[in-house]
N, C-alpha and C positions, 0 to 999 in steps of 0.2 A: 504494500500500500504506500503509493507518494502522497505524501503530505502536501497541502498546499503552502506556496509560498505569502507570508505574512507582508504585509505593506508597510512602509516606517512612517505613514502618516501624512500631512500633509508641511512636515520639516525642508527645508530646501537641500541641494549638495552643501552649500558652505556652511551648514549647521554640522554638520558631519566631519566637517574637514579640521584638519589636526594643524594645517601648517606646515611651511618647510623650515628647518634647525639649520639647514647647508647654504644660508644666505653668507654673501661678504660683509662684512662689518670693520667698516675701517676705527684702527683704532688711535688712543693720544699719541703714541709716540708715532705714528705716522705710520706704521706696518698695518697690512691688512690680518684680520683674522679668520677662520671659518667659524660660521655658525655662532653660536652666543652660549654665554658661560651659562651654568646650572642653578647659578644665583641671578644670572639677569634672567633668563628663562622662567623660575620661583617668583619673583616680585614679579613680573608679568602675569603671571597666572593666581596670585593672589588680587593683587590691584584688579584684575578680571574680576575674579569672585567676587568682592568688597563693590565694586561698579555694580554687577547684578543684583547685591542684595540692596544699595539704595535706590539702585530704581525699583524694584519691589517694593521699597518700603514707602517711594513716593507715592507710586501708585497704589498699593492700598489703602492710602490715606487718600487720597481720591476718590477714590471708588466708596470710601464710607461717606464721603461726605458731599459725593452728589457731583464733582466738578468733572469727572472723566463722563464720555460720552458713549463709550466703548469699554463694555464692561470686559469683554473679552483679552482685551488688552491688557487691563490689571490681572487677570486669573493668568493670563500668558506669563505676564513678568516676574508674577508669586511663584508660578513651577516652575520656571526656568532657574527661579534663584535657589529653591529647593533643590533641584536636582543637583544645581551646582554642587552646592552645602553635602550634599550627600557622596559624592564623588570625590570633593576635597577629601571628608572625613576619611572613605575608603580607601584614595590613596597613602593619606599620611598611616594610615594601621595597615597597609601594605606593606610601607616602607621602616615602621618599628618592628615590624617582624623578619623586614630581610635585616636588619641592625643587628637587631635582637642573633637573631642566626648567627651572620658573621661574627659578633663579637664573643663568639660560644664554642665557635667552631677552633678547635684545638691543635697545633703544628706537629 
């Protein structure tokens, strides 16, 4: 028995998309570099997350108080920030537990 294939909704491709890490990035001392460090990479994707949850939290307070027109929009910006929040969480206890791991693992 084939299973039918599930639909992902009505999200676009760039909702999906990751990005690329192998951009050039020039840097101060004048040398170029590849890709970008793991700490400018982290402050990007937290600044991300923090962006999502104000606009959530604008729109919900909109949405209570009558000035959005488009309720849809608030309920949009609520679970996108959710999700966000959820996926942060999951990574960072991903990454305590490869921590965890390596700092265990014995020579």
């Amino acid at each position: 028995m084939i299973v039918p294939a599930i639909g992902i909704g009505p999200l676009g491709k760039s909702e999906w998309s990751v990005g690329t890490l192998g951009t050039s990035i020039p840097s101060t001392t004048g040398t170029e570099k590849s890709g970008s460090s793991f700490g400018d990479t982290l402050t990007s994707a937290i600044n991300s997350l923090e962006s999502s949850q104000n606009t959530a939290s604008v729109d919900a307070q909109q949405l209570a108080t009558g000035q959005i027109s488009d309720p849809t929009t608030a309920i949009e910006a609520v679970e996108n920030a959710s999700l966000s929040m959820d996926f942060a969480a999951q990574l960072r206890n991903q990454i305590d537990t490869a921590a965890t791991t390596l700092f265990q693992t014995q020579l």
